[in-house]
C-alpha positions as CSV (number, residue, x, y, z in Angstrom):
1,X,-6.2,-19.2,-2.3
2,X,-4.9,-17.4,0.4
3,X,-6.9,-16.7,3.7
4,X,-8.9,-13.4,3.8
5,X,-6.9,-10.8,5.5
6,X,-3.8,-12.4,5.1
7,X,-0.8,-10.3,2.5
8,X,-1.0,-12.2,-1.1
9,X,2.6,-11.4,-1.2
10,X,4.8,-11.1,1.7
11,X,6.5,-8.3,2.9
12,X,9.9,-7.7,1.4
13,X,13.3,-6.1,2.9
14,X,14.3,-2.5,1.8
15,X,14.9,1.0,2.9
16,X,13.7,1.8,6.2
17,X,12.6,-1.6,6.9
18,X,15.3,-3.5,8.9
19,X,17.9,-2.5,11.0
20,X,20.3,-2.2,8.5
21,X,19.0,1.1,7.1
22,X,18.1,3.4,9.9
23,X,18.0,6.8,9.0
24,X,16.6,5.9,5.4
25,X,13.0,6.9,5.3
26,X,10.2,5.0,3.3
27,X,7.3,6.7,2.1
28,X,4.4,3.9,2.3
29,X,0.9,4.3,0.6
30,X,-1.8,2.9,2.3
31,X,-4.3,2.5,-1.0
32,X,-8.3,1.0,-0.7
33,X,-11.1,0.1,-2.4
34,X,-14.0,-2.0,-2.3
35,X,-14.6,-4.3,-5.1
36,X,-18.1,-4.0,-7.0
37,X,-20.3,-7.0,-6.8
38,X,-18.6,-10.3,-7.7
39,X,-15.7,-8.6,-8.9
40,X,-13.3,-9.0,-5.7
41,X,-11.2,-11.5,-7.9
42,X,-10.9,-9.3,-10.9
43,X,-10.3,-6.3,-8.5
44,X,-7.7,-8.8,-6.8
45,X,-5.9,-9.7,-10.0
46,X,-5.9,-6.0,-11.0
47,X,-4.0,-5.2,-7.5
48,X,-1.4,-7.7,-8.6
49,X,-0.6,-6.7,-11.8
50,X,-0.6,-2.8,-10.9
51,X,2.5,-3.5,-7.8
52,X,4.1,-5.8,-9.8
53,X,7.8,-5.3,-9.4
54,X,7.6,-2.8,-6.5
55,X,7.6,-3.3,-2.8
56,X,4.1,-3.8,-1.7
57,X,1.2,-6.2,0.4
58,X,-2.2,-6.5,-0.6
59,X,-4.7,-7.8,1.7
60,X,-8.3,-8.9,1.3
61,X,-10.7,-7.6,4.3
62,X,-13.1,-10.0,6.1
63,X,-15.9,-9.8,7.9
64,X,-17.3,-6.4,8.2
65,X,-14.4,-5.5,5.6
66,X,-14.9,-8.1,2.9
67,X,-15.0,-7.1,-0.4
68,X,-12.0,-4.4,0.7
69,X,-8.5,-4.7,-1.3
70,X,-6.0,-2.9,0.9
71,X,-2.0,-2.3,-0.8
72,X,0.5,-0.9,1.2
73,X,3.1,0.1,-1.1
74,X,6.2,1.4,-0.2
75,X,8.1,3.5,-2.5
76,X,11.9,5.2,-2.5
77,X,14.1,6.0,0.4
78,X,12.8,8.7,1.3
79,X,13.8,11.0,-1.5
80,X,11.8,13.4,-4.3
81,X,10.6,9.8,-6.2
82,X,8.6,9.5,-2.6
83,X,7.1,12.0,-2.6
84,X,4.7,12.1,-5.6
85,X,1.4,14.4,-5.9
86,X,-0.6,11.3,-5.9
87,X,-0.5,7.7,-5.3
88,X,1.8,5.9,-7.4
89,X,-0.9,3.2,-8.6
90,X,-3.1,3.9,-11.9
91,X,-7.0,3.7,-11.8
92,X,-8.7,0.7,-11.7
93,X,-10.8,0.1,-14.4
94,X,-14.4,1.1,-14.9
95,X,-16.5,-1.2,-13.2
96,X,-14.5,-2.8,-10.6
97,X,-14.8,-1.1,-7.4
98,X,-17.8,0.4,-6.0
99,X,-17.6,4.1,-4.2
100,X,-14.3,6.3,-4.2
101,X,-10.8,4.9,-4.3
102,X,-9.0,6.1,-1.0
103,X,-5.2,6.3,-0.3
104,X,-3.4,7.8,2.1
105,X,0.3,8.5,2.2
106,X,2.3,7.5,5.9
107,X,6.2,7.3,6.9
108,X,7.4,5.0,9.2
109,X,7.9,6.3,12.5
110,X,10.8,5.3,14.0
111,X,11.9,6.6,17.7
112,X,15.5,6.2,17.1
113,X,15.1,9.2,14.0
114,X,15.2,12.7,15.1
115,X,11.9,14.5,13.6
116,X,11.9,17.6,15.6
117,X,12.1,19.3,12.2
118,X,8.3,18.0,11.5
119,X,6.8,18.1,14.6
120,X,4.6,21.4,14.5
């Protein structure tokens, strides 16, 4: 088992991660929930299967955050595919998380990018 707020799987090269790509943006979704009661396995196992084969980390909170799943998964360079209406994970199902299902939608900043076309 791996410690509590520690990734399950570990962070993995690609656009707008490394050197090698600057000026290749990555959208990243930040996606949360908090697992019913005694169902932060199930919801753990869930998070697995739904980013499997894409580029993401799931961490388990601790502490004043256990029972919190937290994926950050980072999709396309940048491009339309990033850009989706919503977050790119299905629902869990019925049963396994307690409260509303939060994501949020971030791009890395990056000082050496010019993004005086979004500042307002």
């Amino acid at each position: 088992m791996v410690p509590a707020g520690r990734p399950l799987m570990p962070p993995v090269a690609g656009p707008g991660r490394g050197d090698d790509n600057l000026g290749v943006v990555t959208t990243t979704w930040m996606w949360e929930a908090r697992a019913a009661e005694g169902r932060l396995a199930d919801l753990e196992a869930w998070a697995l299967g739904a980013v499997r084969g894409q580029e993401a980390e799931i961490y388990l909170g601790r502490e004043a955050s256990a029972g919190l799943v937290v994926i950050l998964l980072h999709v396309g360079g940048g491009g339309p595919e990033a850009d989706t209406v919503g977050p790119p994970l299905p629902d869990p199902p019925v049963g396994l998380v307690t409260g509303t299902v939060h994501a949020w939608q971030f791009e890395r900043a990056d000082s050496r990018l010019d993004r005086s076309d979004r500042l307002g």
